[in-house]
C-alpha positions as CSV (number, residue, x, y, z in Angstrom):
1,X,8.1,1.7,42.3
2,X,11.5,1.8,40.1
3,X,15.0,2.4,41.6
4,X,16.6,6.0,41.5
5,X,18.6,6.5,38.8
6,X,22.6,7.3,39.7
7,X,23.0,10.5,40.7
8,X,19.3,11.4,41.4
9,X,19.1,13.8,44.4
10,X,15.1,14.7,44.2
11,X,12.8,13.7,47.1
12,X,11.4,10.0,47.1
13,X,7.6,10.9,46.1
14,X,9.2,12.4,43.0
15,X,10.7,9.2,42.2
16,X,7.5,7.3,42.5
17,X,6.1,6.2,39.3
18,X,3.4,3.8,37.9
19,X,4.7,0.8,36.6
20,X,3.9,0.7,32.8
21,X,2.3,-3.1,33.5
22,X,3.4,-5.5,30.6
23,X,3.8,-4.5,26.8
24,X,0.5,-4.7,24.8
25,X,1.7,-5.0,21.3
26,X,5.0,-6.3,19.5
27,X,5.9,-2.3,19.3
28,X,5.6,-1.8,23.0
29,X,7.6,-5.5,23.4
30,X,11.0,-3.7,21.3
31,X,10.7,-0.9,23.1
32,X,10.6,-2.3,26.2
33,X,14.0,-4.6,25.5
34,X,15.6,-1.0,24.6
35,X,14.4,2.6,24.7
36,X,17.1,4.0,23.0
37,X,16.1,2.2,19.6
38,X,13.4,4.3,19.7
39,X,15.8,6.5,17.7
40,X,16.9,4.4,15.0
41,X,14.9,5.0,11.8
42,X,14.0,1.0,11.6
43,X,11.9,1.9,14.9
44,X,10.0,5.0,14.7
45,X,6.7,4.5,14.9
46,X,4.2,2.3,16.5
47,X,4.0,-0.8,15.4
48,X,6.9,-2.8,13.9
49,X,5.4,-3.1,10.8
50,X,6.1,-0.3,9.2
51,X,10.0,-0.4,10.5
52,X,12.2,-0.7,7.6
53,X,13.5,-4.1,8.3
54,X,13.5,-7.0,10.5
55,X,15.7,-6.5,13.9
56,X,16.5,-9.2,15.9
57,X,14.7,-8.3,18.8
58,X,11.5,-7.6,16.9
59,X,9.0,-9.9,15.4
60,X,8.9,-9.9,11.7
61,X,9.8,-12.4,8.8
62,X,12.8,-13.7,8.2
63,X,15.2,-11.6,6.1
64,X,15.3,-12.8,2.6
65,X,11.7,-14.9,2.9
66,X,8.9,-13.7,0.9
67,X,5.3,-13.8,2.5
68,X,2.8,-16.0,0.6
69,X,0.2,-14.2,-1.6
70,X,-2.9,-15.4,-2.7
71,X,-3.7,-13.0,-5.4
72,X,0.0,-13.2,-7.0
73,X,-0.9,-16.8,-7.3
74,X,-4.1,-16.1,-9.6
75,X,-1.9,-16.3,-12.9
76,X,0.3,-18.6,-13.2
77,X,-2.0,-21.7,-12.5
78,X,-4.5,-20.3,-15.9
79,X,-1.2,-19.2,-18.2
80,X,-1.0,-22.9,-19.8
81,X,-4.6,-23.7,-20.1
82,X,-6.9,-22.2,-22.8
83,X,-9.2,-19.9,-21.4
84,X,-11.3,-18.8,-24.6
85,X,-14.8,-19.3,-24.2
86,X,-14.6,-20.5,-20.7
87,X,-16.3,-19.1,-17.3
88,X,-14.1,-18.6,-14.3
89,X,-15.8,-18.0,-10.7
90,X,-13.6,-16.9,-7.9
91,X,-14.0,-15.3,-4.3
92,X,-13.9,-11.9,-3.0
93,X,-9.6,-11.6,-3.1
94,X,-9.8,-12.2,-6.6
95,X,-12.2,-9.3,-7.7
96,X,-9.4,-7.4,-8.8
97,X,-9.0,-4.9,-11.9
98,X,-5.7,-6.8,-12.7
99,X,-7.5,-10.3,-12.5
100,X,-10.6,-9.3,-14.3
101,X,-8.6,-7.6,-17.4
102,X,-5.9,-11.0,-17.4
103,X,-9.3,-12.7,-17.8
104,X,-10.7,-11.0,-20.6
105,X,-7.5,-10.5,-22.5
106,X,-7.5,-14.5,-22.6
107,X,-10.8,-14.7,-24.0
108,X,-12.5,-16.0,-20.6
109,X,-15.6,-14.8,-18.8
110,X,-16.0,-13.8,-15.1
111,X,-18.3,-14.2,-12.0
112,X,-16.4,-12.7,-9.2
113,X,-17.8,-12.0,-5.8
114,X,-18.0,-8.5,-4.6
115,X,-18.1,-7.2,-1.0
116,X,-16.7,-4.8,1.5
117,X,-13.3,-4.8,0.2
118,X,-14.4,-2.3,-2.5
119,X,-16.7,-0.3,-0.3
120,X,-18.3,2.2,-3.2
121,X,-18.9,0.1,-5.4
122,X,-20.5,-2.9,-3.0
123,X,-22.8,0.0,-1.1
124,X,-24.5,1.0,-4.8
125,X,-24.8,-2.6,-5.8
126,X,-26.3,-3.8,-2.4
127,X,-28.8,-0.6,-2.4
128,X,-30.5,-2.0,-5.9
129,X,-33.7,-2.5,-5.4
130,X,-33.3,-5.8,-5.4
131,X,-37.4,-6.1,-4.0
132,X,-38.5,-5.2,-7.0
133,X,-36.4,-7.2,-9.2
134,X,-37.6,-11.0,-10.5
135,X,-36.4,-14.0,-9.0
136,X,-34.8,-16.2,-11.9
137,X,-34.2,-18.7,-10.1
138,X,-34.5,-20.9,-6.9
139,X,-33.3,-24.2,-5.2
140,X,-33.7,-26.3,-2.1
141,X,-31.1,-28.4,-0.8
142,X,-30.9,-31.1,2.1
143,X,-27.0,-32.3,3.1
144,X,-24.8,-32.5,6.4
145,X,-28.4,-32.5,8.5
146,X,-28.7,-28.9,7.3
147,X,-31.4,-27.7,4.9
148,X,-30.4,-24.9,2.5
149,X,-32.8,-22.3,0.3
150,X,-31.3,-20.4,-2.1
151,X,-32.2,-17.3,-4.6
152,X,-30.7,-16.1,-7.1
153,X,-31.6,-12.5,-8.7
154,X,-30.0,-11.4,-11.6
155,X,-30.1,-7.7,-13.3
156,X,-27.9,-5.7,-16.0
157,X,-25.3,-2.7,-14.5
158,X,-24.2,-0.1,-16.9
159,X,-20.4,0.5,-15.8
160,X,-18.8,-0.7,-12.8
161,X,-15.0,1.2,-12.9
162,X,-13.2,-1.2,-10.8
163,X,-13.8,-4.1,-13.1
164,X,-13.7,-5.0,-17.0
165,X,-16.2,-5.0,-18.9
166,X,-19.1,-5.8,-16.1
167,X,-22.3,-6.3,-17.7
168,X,-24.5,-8.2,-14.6
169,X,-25.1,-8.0,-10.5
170,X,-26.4,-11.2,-9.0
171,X,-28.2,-11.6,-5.5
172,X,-27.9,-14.6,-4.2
173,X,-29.8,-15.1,-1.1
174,X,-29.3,-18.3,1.3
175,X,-31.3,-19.6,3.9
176,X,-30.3,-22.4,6.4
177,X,-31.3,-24.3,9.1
178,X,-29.2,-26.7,11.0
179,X,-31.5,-29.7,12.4
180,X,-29.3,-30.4,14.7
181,X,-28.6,-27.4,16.9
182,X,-32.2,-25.8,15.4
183,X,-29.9,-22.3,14.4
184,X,-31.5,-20.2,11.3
185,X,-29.1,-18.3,9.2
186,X,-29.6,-16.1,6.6
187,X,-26.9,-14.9,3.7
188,X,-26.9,-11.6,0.9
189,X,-24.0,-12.7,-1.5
190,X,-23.0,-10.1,-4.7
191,X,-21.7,-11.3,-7.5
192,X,-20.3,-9.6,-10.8
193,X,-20.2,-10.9,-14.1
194,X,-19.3,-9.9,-17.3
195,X,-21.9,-12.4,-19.2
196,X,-24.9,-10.8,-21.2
197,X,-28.5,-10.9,-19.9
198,X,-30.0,-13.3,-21.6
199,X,-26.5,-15.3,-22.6
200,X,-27.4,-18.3,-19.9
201,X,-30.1,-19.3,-17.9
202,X,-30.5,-18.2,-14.1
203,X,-30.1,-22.2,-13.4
204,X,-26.9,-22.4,-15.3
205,X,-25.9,-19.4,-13.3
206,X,-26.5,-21.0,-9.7
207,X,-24.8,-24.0,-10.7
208,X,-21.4,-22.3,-11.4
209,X,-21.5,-20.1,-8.1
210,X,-22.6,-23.2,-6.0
211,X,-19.8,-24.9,-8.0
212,X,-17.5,-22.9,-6.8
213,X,-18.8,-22.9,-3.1
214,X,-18.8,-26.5,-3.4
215,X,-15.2,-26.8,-4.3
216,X,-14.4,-24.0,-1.5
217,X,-16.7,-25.7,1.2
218,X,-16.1,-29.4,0.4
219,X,-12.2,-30.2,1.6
220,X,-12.9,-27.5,4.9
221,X,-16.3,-29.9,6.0
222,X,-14.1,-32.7,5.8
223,X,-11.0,-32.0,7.0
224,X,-13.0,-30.3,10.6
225,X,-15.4,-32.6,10.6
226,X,-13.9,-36.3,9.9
227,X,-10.5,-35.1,10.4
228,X,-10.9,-33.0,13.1
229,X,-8.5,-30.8,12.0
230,X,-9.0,-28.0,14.9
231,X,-8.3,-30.2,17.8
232,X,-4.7,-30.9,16.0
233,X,-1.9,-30.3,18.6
234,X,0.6,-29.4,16.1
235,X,1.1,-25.9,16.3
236,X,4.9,-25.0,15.3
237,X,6.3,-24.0,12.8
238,X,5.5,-26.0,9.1
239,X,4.2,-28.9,10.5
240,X,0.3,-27.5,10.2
241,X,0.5,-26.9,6.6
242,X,2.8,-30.5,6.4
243,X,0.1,-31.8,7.9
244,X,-3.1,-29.9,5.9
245,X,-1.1,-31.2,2.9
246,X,-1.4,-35.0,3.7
247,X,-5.2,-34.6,4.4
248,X,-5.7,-33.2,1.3
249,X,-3.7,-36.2,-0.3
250,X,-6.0,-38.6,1.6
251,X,-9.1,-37.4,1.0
252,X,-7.9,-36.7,-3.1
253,X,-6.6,-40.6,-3.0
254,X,-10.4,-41.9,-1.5
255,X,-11.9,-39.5,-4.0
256,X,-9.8,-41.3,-6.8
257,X,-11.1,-44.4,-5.9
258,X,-14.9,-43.8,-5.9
259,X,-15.4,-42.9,-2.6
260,X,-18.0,-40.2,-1.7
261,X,-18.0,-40.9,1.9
262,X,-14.4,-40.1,3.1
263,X,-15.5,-40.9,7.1
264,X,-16.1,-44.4,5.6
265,X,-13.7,-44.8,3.6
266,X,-11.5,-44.3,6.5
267,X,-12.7,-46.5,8.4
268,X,-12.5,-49.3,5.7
269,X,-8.4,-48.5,4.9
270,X,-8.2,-48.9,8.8
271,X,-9.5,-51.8,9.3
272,X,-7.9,-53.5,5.3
């Protein structure tokens, strides 16, 4: 029940109201602090998002900082190495037109993931029928008390619009068990390359996508794992990525020195 305004002369049960409860969003949050924002052209709408600019009371970046970006970071990295001739595998951000035709123009080849994000094209490749295609190849894996079975199926696309030059779709199929808690999981991955049928092996073409899952899954088993990175307490501000940064270093140091067992050689440097 709220107070009645100055000057209010209607009866009480006129002035009863239902309390709003607390604000839901960051929207709701501004405009509880000050209704009459509501009218400024930073604050129309309803989510502070799409407000023009940061306000003081609102949450939002800090004027004059630029949000990291993943995909503008794809570039510069590859602009002093010589790509000609070379294959480059990347995940599911980087199976962009932009990326693909940078990657081409250099002379490289391709195998980029493809899924949801381009929802057309990923619905007509995962409705092949992939059944009725050949396996070309298949591996079985034990690491991490987990066993893993994978499949790779590989078969020629005639145009794909979204991407240069797109000559292959690859299936990969994983299977897993995980001995310890007994859990089965199965995985469909989609893949895109711009390599020939025929031009490699379907063994050569597993070994660059695990690669790549490899180099992806690696650092993230260790740091959670020996590091036990999600029970960190440091929440605030820099100090995670601070932080992520000098497990990296450590495990890159031990991995310098010979060390393919980054729990041991921890234990080793603590006790030396």
């Amino acid at each position: 029940m709220f107070p009645a305004p100055a000057g209010w002369s209607g009866p009480a049960s006129c002035r009863r109201q239902r309390s709003p409860g607390p604000p839901r969003t960051a929207g709701d949050r501004c405009r509880r602090q000050s209704p009459a924002r509501l009218a400024h052209p930073r604050h129309r709408g309803d989510h502070p998002a799409r407000r023009d600019g940061p306000h003081r009371s609102c949450p939002g970046p800090a004027p004059g900082r630029r949000q990291s970006n993943e995909i503008r970071a794809f570039r510069p990295p590859l602009d002093s190495v010589d790509l000609t001739s070379t294959v480059i595998t990347a995940d599911a951000l980087h199976t962009q037109h932009a990326h693909g035709t940078y990657l081409r123009e250099r002379g490289a080849h391709y195998i980029a993931q493809d899924d949801a994000n381009h929802p057309g094209p990923f619905d007509r490749v995962r409705r092949l029928p992939w059944r009725e295609i050949t396996l070309d190849h298949r591996d079985r894996t034990r690491a991490h008390h987990r066993l893993e079975i994978r499949r790779l199926k590989t078969t020629a696309f005639a145009h794909l619009h979204y991407y240069p030059d797109a000559r292959q779709v690859l299936q990969v199929v994983r299977r897993g068990k995980d001995f310890t808690s007994g859990k089965l999981t199965i995985e469909r991955v989609y893949l895109i390359t711009n390599l020939p049928p025929g031009a490699v092996t379907g063994a050569q073409l597993a070994d660059w996508i695990r690669g790549r899952w490899k180099i992806g899954n690696l650092p993230h088993h260790v740091r959670d794992r020996t590091f036990r990175e999600e029970d960190s307490k440091i929440h605030a501000g820099q100090l995670p990525r601070i932080m992520a940064g000098l497990r990296n270093l450590a495990i890159g140091v031990h991995r310098q020195d010979g060390h393919t067992n980054i729990a041991a050689a921890l234990r080793h440097t603590a006790h030396d």
